[in-house]
N, CA, C and O of each residue as an XYZ file, in Angstrom:
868
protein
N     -18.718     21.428      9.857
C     -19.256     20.080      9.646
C     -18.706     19.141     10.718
O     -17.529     19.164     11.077
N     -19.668     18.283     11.224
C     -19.013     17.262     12.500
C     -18.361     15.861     12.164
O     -19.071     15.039     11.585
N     -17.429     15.626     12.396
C     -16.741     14.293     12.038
C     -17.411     13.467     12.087
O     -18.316     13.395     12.918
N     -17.150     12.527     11.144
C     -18.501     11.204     11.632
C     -18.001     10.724     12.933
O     -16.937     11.057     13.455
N     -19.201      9.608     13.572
C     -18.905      8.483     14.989
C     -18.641      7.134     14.434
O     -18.199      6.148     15.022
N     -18.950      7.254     13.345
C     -18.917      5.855     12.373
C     -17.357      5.075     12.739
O     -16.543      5.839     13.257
N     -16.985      3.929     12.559
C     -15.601      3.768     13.224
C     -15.533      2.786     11.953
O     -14.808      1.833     12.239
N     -16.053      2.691     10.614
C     -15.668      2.269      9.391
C     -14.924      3.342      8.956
O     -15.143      4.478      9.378
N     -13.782      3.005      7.886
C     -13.202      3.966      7.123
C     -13.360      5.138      6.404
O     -12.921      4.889      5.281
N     -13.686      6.091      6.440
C     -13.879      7.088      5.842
C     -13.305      7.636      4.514
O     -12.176      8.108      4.373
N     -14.525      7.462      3.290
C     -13.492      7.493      1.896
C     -14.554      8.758      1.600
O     -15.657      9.002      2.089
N     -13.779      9.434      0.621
C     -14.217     10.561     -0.300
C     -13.977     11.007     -1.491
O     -12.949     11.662     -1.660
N     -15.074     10.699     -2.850
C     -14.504     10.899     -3.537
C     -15.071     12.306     -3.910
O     -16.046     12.987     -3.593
N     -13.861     12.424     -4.834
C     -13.790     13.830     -6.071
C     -13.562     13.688     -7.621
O     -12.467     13.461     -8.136
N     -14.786     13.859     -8.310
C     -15.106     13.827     -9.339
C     -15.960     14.882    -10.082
O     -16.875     15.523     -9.564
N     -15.464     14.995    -11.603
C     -16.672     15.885    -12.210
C     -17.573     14.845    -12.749
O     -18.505     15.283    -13.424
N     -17.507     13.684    -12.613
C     -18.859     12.611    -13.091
C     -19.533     12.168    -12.069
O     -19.292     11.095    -11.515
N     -20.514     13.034    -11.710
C     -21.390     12.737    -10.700
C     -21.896     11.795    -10.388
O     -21.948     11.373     -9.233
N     -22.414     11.236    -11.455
C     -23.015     10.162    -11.657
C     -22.447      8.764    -10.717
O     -22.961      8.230     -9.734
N     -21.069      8.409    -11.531
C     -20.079      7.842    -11.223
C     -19.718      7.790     -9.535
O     -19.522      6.750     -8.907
N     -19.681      9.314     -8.918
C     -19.244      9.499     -7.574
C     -20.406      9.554     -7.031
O     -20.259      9.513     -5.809
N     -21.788      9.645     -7.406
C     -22.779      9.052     -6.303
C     -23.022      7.513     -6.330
O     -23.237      6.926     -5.270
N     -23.003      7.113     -7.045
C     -22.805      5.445     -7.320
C     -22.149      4.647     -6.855
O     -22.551      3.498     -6.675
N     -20.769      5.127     -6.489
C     -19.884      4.814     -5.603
C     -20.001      5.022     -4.323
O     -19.896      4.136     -3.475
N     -20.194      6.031     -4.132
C     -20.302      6.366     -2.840
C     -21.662      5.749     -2.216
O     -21.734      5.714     -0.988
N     -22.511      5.365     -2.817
C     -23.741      4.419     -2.066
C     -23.022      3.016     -1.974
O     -23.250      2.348     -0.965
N     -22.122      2.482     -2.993
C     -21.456      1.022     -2.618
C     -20.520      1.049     -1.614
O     -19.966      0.033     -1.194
N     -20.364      1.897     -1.305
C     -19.171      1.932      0.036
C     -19.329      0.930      1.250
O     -18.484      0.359      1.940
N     -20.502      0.921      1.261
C     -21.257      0.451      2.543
C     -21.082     -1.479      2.730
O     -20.722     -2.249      3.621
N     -21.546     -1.581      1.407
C     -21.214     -2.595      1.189
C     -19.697     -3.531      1.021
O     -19.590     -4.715      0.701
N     -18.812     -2.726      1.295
C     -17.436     -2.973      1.504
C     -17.340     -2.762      2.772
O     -16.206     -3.083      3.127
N     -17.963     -2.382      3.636
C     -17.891     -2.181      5.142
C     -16.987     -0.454      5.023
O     -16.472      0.211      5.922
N     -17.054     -0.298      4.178
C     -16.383      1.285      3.982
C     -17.814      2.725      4.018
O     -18.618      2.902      3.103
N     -17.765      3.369      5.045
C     -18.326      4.452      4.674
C     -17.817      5.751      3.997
O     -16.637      6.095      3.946
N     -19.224      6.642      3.317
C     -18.640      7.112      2.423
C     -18.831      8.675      3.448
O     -19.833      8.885      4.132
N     -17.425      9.815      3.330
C     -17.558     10.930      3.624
C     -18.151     11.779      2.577
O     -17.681     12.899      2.375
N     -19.372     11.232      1.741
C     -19.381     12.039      0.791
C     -18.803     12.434     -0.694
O     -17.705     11.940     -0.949
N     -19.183     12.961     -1.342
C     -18.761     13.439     -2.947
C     -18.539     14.712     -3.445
O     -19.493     15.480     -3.324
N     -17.522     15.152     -3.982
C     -17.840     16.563     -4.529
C     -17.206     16.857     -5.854
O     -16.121     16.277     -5.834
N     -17.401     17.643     -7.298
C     -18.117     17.949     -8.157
C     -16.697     18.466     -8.635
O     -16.412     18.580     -9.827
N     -15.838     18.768     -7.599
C     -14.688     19.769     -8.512
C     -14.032     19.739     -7.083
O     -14.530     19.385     -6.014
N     -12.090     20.469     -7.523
C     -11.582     20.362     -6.556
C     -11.813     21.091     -5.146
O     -11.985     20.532     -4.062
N     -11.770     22.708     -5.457
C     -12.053     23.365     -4.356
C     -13.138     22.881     -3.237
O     -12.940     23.278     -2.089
N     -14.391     21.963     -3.515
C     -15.338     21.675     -2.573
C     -15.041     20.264     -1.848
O     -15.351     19.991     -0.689
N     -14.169     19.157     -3.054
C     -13.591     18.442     -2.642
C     -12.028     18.659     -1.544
O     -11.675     17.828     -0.707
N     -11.493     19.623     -1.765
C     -10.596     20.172     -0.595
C     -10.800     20.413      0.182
O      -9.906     20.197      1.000
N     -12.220     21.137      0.797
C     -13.109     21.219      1.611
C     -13.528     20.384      2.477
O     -13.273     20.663      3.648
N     -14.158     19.335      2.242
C     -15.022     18.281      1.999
C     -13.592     17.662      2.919
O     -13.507     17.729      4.145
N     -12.558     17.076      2.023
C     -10.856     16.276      3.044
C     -10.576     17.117      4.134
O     -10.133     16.648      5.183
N     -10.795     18.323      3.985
C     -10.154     19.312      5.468
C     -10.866     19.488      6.471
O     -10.381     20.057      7.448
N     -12.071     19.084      6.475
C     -13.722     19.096      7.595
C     -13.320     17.189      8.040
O     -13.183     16.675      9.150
N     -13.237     16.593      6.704
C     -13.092     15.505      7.168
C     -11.707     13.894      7.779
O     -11.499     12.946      8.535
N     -11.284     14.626      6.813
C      -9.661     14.057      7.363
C     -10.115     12.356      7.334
O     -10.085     11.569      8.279
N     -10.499     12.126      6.038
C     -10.956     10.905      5.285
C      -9.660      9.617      5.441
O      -8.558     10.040      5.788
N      -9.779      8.304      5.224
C      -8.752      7.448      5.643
C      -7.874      7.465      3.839
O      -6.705      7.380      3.465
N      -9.406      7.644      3.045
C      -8.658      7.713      1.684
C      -9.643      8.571      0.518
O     -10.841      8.852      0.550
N      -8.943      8.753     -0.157
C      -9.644      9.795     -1.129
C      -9.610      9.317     -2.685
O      -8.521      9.472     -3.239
N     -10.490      8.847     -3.334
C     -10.820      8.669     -4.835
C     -11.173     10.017     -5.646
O     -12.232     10.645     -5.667
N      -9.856     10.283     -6.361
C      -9.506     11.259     -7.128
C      -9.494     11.630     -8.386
O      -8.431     11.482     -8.989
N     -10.634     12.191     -9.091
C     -10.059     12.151    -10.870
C      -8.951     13.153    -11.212
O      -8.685     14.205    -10.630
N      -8.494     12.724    -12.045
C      -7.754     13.323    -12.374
C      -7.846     14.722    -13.357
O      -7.037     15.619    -13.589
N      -8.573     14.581    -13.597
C      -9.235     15.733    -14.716
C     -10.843     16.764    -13.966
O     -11.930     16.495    -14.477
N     -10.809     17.628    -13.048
C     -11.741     18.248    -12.389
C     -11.703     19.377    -13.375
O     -10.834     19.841    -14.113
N     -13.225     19.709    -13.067
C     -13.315     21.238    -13.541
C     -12.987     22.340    -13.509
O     -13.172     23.329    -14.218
N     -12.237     22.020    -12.219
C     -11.806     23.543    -11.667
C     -10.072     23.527    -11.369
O      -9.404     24.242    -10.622
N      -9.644     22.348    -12.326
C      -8.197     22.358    -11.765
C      -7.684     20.886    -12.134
O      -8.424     20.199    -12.838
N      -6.461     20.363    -11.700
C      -5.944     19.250    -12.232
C      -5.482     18.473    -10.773
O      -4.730     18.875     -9.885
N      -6.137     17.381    -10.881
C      -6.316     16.691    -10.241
C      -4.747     16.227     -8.749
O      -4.948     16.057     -7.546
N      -3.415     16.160     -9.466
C      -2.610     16.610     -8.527
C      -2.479     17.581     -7.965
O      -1.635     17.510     -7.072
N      -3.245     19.085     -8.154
C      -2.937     19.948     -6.985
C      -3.687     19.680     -6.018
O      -3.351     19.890     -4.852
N      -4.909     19.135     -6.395
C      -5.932     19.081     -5.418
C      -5.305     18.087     -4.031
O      -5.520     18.230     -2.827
N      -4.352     16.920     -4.858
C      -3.648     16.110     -4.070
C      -2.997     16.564     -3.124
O      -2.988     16.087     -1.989
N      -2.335     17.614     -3.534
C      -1.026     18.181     -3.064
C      -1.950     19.025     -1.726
O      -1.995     18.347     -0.700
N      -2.494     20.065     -1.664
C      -2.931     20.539     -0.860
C      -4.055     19.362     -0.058
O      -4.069     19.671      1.133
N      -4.854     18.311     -0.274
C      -5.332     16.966      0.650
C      -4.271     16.633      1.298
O      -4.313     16.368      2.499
N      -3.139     16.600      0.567
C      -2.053     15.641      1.664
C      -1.057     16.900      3.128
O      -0.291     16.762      4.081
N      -1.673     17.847      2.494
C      -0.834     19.240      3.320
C      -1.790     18.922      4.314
O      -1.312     18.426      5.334
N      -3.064     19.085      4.280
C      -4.229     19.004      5.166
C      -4.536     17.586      6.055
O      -5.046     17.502      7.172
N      -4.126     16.681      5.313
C      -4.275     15.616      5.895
C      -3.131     14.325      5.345
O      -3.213     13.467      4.466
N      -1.983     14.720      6.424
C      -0.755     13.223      5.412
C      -1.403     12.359      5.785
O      -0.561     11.551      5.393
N      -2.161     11.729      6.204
C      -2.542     10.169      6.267
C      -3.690      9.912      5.174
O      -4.184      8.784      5.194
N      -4.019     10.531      4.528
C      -5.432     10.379      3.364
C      -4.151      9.377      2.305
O      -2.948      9.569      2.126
N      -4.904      8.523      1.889
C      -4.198      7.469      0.649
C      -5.339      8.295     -0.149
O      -6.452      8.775      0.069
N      -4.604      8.200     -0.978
C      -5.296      9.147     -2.425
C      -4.968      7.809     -3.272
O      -3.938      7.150     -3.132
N      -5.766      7.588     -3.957
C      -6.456      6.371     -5.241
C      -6.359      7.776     -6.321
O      -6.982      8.817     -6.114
N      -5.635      7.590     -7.246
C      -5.884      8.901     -8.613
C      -6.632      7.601     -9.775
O      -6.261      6.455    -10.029
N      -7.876      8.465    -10.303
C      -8.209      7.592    -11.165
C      -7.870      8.618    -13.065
O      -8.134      9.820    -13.082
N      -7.516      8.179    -13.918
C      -7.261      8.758    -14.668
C      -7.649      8.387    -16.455
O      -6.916      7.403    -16.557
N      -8.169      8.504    -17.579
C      -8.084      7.956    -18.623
C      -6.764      8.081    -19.759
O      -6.601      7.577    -20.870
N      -5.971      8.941    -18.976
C      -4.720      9.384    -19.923
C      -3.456      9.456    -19.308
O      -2.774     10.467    -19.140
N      -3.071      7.696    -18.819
C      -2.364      7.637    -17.988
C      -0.736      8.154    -18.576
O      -0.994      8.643    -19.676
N       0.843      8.271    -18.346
C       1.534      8.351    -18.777
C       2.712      8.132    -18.027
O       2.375      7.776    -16.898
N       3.869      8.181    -18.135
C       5.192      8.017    -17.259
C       5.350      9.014    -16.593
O       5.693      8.914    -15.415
N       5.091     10.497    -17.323
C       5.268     11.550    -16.379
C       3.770     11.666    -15.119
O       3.698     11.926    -13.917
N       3.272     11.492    -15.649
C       2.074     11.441    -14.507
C       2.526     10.475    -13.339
O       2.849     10.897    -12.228
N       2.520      9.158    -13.688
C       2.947      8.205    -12.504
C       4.065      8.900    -12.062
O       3.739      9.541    -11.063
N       5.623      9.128    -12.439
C       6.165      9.866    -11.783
C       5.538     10.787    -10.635
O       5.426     10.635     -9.418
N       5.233     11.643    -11.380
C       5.037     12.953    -10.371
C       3.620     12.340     -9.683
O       3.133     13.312     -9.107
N       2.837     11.311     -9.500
C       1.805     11.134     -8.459
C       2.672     10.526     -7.889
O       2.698     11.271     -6.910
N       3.811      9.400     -7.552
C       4.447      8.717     -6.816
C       5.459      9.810     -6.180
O       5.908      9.307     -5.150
N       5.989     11.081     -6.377
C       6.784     11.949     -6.207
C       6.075     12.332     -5.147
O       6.448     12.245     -3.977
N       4.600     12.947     -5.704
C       3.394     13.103     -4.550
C       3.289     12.490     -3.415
O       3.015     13.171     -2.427
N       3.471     11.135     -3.286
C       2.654     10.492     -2.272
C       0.919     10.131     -2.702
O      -0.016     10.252     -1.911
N       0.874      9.951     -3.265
C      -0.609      9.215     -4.187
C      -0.297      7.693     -4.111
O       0.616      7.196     -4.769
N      -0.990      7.071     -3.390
C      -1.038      5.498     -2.735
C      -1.551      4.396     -4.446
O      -1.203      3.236     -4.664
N      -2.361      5.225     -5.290
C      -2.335      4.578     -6.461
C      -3.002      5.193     -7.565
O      -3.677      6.222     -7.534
N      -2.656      4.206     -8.880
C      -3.019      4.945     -9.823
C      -3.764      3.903    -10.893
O      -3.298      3.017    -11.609
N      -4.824      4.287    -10.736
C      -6.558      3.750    -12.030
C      -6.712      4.225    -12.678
O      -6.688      5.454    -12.731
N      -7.035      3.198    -13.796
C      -7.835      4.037    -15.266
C      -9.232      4.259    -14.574
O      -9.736      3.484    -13.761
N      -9.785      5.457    -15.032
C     -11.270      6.251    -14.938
C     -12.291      5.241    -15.171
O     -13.378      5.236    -14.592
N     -11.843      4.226    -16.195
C     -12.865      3.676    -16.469
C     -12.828      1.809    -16.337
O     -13.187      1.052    -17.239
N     -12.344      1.421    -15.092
C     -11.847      0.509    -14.315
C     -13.045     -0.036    -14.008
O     -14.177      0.442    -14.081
N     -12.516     -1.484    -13.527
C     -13.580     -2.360    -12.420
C     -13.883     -1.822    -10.797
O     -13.078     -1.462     -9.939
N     -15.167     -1.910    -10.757
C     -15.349     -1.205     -9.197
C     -14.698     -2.318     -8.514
O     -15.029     -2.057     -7.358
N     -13.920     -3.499     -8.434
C     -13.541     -4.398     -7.538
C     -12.221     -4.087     -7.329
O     -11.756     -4.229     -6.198
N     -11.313     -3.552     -8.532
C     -10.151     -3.112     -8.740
C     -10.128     -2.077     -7.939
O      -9.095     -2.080     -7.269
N     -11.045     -0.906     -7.648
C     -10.960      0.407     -7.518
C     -11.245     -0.177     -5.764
O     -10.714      0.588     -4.959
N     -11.861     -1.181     -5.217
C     -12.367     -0.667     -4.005
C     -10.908     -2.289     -3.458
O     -10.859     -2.407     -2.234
N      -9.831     -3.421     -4.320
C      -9.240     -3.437     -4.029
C      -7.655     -2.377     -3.605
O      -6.815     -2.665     -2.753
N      -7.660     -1.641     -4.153
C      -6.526     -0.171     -4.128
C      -7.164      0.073     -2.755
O      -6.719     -0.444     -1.730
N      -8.187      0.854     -2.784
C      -8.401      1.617     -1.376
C      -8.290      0.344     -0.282
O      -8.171      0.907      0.806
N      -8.271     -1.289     -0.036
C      -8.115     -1.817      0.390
C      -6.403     -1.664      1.149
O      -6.100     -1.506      2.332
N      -5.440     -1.800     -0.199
C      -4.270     -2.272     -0.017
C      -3.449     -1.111     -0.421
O      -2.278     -1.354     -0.129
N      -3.614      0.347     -1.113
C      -2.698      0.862     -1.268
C      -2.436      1.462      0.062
O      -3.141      1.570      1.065
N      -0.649      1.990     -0.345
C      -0.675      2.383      1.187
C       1.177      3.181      0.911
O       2.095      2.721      0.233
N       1.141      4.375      1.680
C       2.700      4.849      1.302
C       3.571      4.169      0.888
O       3.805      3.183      1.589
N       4.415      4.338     -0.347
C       5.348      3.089      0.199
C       4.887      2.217     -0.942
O       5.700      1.954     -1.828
N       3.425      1.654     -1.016
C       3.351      0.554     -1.814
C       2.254      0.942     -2.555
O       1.108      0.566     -2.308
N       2.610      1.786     -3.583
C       1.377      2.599     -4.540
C       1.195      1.324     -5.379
O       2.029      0.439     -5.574
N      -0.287      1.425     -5.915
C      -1.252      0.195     -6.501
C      -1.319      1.032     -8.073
O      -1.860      2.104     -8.347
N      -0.474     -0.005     -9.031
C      -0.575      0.712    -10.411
C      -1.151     -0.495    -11.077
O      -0.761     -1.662    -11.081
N      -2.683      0.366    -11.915
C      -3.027     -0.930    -12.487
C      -2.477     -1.358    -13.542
O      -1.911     -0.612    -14.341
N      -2.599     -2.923    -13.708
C      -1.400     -3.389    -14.586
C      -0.989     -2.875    -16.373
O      -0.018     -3.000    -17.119
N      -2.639     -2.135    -16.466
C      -2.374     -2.007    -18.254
C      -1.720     -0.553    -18.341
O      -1.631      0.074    -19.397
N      -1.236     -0.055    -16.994
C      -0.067      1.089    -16.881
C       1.328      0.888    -16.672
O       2.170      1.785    -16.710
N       1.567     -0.434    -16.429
C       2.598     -0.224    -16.524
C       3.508     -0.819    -17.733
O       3.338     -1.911    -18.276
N       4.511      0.140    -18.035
C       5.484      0.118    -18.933
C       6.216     -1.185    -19.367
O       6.354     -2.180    -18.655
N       6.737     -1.006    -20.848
C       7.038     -1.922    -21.732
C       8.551     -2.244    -20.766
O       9.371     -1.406    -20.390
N       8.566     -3.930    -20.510
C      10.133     -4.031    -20.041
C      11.680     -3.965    -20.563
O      12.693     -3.557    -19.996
N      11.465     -4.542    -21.909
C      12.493     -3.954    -22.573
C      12.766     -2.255    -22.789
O      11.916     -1.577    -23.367
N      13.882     -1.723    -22.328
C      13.874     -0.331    -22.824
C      13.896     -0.366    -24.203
O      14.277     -1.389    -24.772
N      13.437      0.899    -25.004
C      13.906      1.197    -26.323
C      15.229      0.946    -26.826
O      16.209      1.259    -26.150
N      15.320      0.500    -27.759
C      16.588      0.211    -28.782
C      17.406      1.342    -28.947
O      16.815      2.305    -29.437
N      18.430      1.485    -28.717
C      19.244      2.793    -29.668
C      19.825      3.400    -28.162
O      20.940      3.892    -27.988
N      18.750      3.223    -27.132
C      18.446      4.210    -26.277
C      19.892      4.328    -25.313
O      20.177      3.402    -24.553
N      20.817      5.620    -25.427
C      21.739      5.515    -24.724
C      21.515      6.209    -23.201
O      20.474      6.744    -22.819
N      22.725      6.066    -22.456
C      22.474      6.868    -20.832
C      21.600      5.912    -19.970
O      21.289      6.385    -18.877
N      21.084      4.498    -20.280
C      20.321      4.327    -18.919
C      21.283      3.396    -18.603
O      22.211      2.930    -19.266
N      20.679      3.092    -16.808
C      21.862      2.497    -15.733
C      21.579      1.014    -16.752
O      20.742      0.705    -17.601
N      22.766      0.350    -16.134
C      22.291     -1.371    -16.597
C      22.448     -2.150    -15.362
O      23.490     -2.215    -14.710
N      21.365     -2.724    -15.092
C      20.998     -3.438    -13.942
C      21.060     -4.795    -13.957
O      20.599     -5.337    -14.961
N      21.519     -5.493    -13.086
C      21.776     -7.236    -13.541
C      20.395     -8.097    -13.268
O      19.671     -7.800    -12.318
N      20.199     -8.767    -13.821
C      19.206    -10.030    -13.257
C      18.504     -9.863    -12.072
O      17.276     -9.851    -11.994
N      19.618     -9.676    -10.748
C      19.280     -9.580     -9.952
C      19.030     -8.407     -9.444
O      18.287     -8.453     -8.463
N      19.413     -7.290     -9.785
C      18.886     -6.252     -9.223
C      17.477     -6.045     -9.965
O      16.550     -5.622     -9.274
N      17.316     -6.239    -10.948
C      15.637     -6.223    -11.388
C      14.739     -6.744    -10.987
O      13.583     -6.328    -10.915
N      15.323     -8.066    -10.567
C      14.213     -8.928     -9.597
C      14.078     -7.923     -8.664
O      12.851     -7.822     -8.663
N      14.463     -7.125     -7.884
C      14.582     -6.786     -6.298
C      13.543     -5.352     -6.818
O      12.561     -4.957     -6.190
N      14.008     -4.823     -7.953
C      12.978     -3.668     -8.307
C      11.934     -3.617     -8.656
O      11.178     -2.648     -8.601
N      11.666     -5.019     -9.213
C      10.417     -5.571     -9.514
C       9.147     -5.837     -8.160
O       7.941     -5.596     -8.099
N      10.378     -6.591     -6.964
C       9.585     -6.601     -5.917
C       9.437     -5.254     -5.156
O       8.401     -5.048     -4.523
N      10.544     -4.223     -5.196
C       9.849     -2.990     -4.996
C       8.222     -2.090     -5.447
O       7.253     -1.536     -4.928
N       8.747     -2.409     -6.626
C       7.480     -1.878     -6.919
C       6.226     -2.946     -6.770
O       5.170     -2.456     -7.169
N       6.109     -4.412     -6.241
C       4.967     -4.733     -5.537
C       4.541     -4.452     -3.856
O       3.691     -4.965     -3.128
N       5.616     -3.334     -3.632
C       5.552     -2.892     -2.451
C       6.318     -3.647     -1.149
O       6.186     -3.376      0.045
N       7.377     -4.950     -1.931
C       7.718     -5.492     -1.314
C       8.789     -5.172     -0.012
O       9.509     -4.256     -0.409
N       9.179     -5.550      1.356
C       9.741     -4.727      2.310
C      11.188     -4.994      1.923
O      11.129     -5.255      0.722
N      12.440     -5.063      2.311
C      13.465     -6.210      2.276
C      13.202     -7.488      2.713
O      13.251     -8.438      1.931
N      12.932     -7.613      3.859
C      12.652     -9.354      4.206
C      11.413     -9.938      3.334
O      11.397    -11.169      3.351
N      10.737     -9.551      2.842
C       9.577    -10.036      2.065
C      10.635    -10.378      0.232
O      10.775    -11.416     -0.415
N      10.888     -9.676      0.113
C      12.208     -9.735     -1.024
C      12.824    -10.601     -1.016
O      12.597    -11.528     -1.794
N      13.782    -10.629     -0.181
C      14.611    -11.742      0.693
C      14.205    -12.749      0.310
O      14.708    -13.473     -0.549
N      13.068    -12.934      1.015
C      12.314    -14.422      1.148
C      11.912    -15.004     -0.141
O      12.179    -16.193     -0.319
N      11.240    -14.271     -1.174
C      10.657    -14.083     -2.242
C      11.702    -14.704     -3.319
O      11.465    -15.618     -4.109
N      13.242    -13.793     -3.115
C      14.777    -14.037     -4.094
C      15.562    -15.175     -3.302
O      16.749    -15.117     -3.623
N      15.291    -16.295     -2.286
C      15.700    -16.766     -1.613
C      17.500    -16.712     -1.267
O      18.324    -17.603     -1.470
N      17.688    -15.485     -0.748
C      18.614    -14.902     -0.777
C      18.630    -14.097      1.004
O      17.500    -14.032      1.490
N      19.752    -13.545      1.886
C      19.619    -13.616      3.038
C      19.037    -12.373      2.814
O      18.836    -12.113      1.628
N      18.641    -11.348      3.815
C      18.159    -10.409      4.149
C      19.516     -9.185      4.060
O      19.264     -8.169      3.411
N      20.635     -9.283      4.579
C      21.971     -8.746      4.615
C      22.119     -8.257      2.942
O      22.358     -7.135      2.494
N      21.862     -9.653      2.167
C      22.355     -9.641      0.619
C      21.324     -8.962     -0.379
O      21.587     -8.589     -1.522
N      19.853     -8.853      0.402
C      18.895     -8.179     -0.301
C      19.040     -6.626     -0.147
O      18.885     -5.726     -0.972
N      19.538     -6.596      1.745
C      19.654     -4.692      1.472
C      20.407     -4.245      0.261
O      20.040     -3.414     -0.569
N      21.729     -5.058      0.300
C      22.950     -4.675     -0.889
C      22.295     -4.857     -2.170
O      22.669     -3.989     -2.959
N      21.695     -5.435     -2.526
C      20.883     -5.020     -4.076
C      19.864     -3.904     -3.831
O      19.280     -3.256     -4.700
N      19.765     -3.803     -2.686
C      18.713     -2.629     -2.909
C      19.552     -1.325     -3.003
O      19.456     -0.490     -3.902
N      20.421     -1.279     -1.897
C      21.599     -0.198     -1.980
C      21.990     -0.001     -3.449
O      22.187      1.165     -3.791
N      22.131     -0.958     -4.362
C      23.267     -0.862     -5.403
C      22.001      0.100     -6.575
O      22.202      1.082     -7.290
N      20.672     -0.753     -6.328
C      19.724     -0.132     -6.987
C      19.602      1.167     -7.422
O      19.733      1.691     -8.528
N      19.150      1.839     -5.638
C      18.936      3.390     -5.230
C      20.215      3.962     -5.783
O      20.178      5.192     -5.822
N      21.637      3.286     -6.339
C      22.771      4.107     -6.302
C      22.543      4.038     -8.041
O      22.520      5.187     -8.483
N      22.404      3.188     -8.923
C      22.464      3.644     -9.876
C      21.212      3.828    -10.581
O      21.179      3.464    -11.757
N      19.824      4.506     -9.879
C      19.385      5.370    -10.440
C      18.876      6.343     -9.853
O      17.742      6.777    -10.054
N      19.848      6.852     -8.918
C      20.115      7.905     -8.483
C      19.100      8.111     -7.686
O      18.500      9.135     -8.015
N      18.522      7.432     -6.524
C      17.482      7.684     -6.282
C      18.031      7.791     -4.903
O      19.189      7.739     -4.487
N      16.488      8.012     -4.102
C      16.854      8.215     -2.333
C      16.065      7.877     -1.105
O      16.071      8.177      0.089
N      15.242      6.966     -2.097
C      14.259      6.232     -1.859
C      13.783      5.325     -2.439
O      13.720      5.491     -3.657
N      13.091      3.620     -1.734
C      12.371      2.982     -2.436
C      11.483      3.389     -3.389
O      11.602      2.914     -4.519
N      10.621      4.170     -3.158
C       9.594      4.543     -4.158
C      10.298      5.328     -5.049
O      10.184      5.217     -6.270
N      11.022      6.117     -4.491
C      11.510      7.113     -5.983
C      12.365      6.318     -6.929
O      12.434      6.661     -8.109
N      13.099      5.147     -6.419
C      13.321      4.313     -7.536
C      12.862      3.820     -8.253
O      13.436      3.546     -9.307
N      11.535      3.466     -7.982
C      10.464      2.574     -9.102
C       9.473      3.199     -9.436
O       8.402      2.664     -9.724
N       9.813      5.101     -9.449
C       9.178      6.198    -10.033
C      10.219      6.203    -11.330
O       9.880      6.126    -12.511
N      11.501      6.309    -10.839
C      12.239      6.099    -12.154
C      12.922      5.750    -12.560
O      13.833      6.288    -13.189
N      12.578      4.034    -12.191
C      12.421      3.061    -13.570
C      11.119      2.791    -14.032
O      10.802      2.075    -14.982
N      10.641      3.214    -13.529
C       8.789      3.195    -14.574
C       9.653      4.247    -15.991
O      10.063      3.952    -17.114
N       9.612      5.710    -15.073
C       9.990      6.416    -16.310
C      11.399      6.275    -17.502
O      11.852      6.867    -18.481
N      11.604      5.409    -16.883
C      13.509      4.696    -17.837
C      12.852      3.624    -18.229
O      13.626      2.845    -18.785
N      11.280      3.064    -18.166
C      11.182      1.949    -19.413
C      12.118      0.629    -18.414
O      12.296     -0.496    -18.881
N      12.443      0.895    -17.524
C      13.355     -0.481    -16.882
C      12.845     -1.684    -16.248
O      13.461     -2.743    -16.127
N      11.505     -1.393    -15.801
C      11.097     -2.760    -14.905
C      10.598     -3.546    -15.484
O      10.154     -3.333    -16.612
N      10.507     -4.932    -14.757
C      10.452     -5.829    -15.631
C       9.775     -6.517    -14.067
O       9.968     -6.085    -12.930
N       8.858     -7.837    -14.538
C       8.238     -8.677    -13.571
C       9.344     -9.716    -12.672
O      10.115    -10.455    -13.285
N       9.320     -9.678    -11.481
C      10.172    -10.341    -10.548
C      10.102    -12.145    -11.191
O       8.994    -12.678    -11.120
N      11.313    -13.011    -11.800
C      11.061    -14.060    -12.351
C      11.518    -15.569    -10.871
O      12.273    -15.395     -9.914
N      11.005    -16.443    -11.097
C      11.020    -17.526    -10.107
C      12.362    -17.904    -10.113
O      12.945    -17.593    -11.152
N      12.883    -18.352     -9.460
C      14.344    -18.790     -8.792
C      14.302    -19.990     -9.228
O      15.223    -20.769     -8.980
């Protein structure tokens, strides 16, 4: 198959609701986004990313022929620059985990706004995965609940702006606090929840029930 000449973005989705993924894929255009096409289940959709080496890929999560992160896993072997959008109806902590573990740029309910779905492929991007908001987790942890880190005021603010994909100096600016004093909350962060990375920290505190919305100064 020949690469497109098209010099709009190249999206592709993979779905078993056809319906849904031809529908979409005719609105593409109208976002100034062209579409590489649709396919039905994973194996043709793996296909389909490896001929085309798409800018981003709209993913269900539930295919016929398989579960929707392997299909990820082998798109991103084939192509690390594809932002994968996972769309899903049965979202959970372990799922977001392990799609952010992935490298999956974001994560939609199945049955979302097309403005929502074609803002993600806009703005998600390594680094700053797009979770829609009725996924994410309750901020208070559970009661009773022993073993999790305890984080101050301020380090929650800073995890909070992590997970809006925020950089350090965007943080910084945001916690009006210097840039020097924002790495050190971020450092103190990654250290007590054991993490080794921005994202893998606010993979788990999604799954520790810990984040909470960044509050005004």
């Amino acid at each position: 198959m020949n690469e497109p000449t098209d010099k709009r973005p190249c999206i592709v989705i993979i779905s078993g609701q056809l319906l849904f993924a031809e529908l979409l894929s005719g609105a593409l255009a109208s976002h100034n986004l062209m579409s590489g096409g649709f396919a039905g289940n994973a194996a043709e959709g793996i296909e389909l990313c490896r001929n085309l080496h798409p800018e981003a890929v709209v993913l269900d999560y539930r295919l016929p022929d398989g579960e929707g992160l392997e299909a990820a896993e082998q798109i991103l072997s084939d192509s690390p620059a594809a932002r994968i959008i996972l769309l899903t109806a049965h979202p959970s902590h372990d799922l977001l985990g392990r799609a952010a573990d992935l490298g999956i740029c974001g994560l939609l309910p199945l049955h979302g706004t097309v403005d929502s779905l074609f803002d993600a492929i806009e703005h998600a991007r390594p680094g700053a995965m797009v979770i829609h908001p009725s996924f994410l987790v309750p901020v208070t942890p559970p009661s009773g609940v022993a073993g999790l880190p305890t984080l101050s005021r301020r380090e929650r603010q800073v995890l909070a702006l992590l997970a809006e994909g925020c950089d350090v100096k965007t943080s910084a600016k945001r916690l009006n606090v210097t840039i020097s004093t924002c790495r050190g909350y971020v450092k103190s962060v990654l250290s007590k929840l054991d993490a080794h990375t921005q994202l893998e920290a606010v993979a788990v505190a999604r799954r520790m029930q810990l984040l909470e919305p960044a509050q005004p100064i």
